[in-house]
N, C-alpha and C positions, 0 to 999 in steps of 0.2 A: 320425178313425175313431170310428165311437158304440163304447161301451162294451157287451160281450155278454156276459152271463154265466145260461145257462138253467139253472133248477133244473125237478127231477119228470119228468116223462113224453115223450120225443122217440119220435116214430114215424116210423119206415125205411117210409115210402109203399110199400104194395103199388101198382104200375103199372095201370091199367087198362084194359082193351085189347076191341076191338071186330072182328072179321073181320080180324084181325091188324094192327091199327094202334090208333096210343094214343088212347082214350078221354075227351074234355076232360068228356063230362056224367059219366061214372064218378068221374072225378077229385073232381070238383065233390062230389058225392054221400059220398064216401070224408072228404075233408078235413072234410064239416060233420060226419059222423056220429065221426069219433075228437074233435075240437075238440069237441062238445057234449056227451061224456064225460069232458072237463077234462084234457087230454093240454097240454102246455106249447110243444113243438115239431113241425118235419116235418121229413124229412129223406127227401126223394124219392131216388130214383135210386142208390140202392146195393144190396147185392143180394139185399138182401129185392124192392127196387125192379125188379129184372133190368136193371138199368142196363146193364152191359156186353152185352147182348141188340139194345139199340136203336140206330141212326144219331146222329151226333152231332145233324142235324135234329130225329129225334124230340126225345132231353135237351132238344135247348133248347126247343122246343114245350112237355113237359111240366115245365119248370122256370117256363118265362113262363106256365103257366097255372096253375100251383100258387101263383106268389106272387100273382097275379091274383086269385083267386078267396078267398087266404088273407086279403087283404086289409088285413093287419097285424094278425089276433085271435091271432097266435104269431108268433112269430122260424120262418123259415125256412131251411133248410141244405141250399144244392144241392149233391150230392155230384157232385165235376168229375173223378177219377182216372180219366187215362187209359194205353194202356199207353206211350204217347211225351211227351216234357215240352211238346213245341208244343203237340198238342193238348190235353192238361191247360190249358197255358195257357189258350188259345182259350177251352173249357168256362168256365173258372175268370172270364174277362173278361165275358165275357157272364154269370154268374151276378149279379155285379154290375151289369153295366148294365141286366137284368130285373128287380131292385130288391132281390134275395134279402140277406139280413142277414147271410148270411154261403156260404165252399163249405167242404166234407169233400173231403180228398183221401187217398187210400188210395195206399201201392206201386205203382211199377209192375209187371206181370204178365209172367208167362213166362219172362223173364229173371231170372237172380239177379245182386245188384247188390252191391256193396261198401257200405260206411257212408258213404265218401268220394263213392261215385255218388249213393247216393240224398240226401244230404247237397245235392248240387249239383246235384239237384233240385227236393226244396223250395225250395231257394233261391230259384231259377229263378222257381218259380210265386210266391212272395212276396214277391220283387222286381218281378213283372211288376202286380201288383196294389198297391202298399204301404198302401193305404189302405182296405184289407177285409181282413175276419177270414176266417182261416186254420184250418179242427179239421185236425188230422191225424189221419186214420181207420188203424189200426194194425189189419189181419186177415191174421191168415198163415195163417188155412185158403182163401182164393182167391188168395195171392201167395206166391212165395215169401222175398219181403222184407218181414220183421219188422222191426217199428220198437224198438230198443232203447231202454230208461229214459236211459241216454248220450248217444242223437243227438236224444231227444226235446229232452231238457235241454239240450242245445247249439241247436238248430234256434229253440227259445224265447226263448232268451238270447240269439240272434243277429238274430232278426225281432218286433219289437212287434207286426206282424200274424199271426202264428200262435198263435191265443189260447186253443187249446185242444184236447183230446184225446179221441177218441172208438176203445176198447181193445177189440175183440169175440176176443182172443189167449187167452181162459180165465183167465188170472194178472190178479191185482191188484196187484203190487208197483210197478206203471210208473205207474197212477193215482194209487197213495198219494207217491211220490214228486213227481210234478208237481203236487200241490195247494196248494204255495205260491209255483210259478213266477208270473212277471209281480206280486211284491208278493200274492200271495194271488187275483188277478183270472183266473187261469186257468180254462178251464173244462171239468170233468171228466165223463166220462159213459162209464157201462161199459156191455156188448155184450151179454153171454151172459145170459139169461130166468133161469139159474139161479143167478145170483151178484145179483140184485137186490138183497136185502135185507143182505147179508156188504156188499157196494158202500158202504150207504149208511151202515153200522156204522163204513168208517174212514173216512165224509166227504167221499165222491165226489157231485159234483151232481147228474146225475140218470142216467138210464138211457136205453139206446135200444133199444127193444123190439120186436121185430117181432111178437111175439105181441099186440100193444096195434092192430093192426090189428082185430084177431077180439073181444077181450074189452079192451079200454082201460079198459073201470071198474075190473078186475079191477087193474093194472097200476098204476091209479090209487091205486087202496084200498092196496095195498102202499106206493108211498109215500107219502101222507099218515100210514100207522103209522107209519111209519120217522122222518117228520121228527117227528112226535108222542111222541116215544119210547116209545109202545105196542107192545114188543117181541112181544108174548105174539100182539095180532091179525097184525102182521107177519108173524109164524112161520107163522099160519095162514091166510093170502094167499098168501104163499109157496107153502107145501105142496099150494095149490089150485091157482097157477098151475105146481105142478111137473105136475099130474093133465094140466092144458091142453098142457103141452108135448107130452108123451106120445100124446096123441091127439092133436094136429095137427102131429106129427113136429117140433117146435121149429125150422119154417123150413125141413128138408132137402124139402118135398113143398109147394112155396109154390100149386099145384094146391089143396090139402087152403084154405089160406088162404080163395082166392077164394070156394072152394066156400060157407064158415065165412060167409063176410061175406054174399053172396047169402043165404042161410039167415037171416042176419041184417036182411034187407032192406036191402042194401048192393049192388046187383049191379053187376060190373066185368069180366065177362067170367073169361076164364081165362088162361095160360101162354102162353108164345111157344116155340116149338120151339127147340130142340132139348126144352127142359124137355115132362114127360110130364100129361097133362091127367088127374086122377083117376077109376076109375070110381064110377057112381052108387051101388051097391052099398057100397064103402068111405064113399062122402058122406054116403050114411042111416046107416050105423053110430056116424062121426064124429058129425055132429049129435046121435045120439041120447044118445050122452055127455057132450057139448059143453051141450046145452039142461039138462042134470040138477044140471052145475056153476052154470049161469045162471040156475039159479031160484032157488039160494040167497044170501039176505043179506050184502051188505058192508060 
């Protein structure tokens, strides 16, 4: 198994969608515009992604065309969580045999599971694979299984391919604890746009940003301070991308996103229903705050 360890800037792929099917030239367009604002990873299909929105078809369509197209200028991470461990599987084999460097696997949903079930789930998927890397994606705002600092730390200890953690739970104590699982080789990457810079303070690798769809240099410039130890511009990256959250709803209105990125000269269509498509009214407003923060220097 190669050795993976991404620092700086991972992007949760906004999906790109056409008369309601997934977009491969969107995609195409999407990947080169975050990668040539110096973003480090991708990581399609979670739900920034509206991953659970699409067919397993679709996933693997836009997983084989994201590592296609990514062509090895970043580490890729298909996220494979499904709500049953087969098909988890299934996702999870196929991310591998598409060429992806690695999958994210989140909880399973709907159900609430014991330590002991979800325990002899992962399992499951990182036996079925032993020779790809494993992030386990820890969101208890769309599951209601939380991955405890305990089962992480056992799940690591038990599989060499589960090499690393991806936390969007608000708390940082489960990060800070797993940074020296696997000998130090683990790799860590926090969730929430607002803990970027606290993240990189106790030594967490990078981030996964979904606001780095919209503004990736912004994202970017954050952590280049952080690893520079230029606290002072940090703080004030920060406090710009706190402005960006604010007005593009930090993800709850992924509508507002696409809108962002079109306006950008990025166009990828819009949302998949059930999610609500924003009005144009709201989109010129957004923009017009969005472009004020984008003129200023990073």
């Amino acid at each position: 198994m190669k050795p993976l360890k991404i620092q700086g800037v991972i992007v949760p792929l906004l999906t790109p969608i056409a008369n309601d099917t997934v977009d491969q030239e969107g995609l195409a367009r999407l990947i080169d515009f975050v990668i040539e604002h110096g973003v480090t990873g991708l990581f399609p299909l979670g739900t920034t992604g509206e991953g659970p929105l699409f067919t397993a078809d679709e996933r693997k369509r836009v997983a084989e065309w994201t590592v296609k197209h990514t062509a090895g200028r970043v580490p890729v991470i298909i996220h494979t969580g499904m709500i049953t461990t087969a098909e988890t599987i299934a996702l999870t084999r196929h991310a591998r045999d598409a060429g992806a460097d690695a999958a994210a696997v989140v909880p399973p949903y709907f159900y609430t599971l014991t330590e002991d079930a979800l325990f002899d789930h992962f399992a499951a998927v990182a036996k079925a694979v032993p020779d790809f890397p494993i992030y386990l994606y820890n969101n208890p705002g769309v599951t209601p299984n939380a991955l405890s600092t305990r089962l992480v730390v056992e799940l690591a200890g038990a599989f060499a391919n589960i090499i690393g953690l991806k936390d969007s739970s608000g708390g940082l104590a489960t990060l800070f604890a797993s940074r020296d699982l696997h000998d130090g080789a683990f790799n860590t990457a926090s969730g929430p746009d607002g803990l970027i810079l606290a993240a990189q303070a106790i030594g967490v690798d990078a981030c996964v940003s979904g606001n780095a769809n919209v503004v990736p240099e912004l994202v970017v410039g954050i952590m280049k301070a952080a690893k520079a130890g230029d606290l002072a511009t940090g703080r004030a990256l920060q406090a710009r991308l706190d402005q960006v959250r604010v007005i593009l709803a930090d993800g709850a209105d992924l509508s507002r996103y696409k809108a962002m990125c079109a306006k950008r000269g990025v166009p990828i269509g819009d949302v998949r229903a059930p999610l609500r498509k924003a009005v144009s009214e709201r989109i010129d407003a957004c923009w017009e705050q969005l472009s004020d923060i984008l003129a200023l220097p990073i």
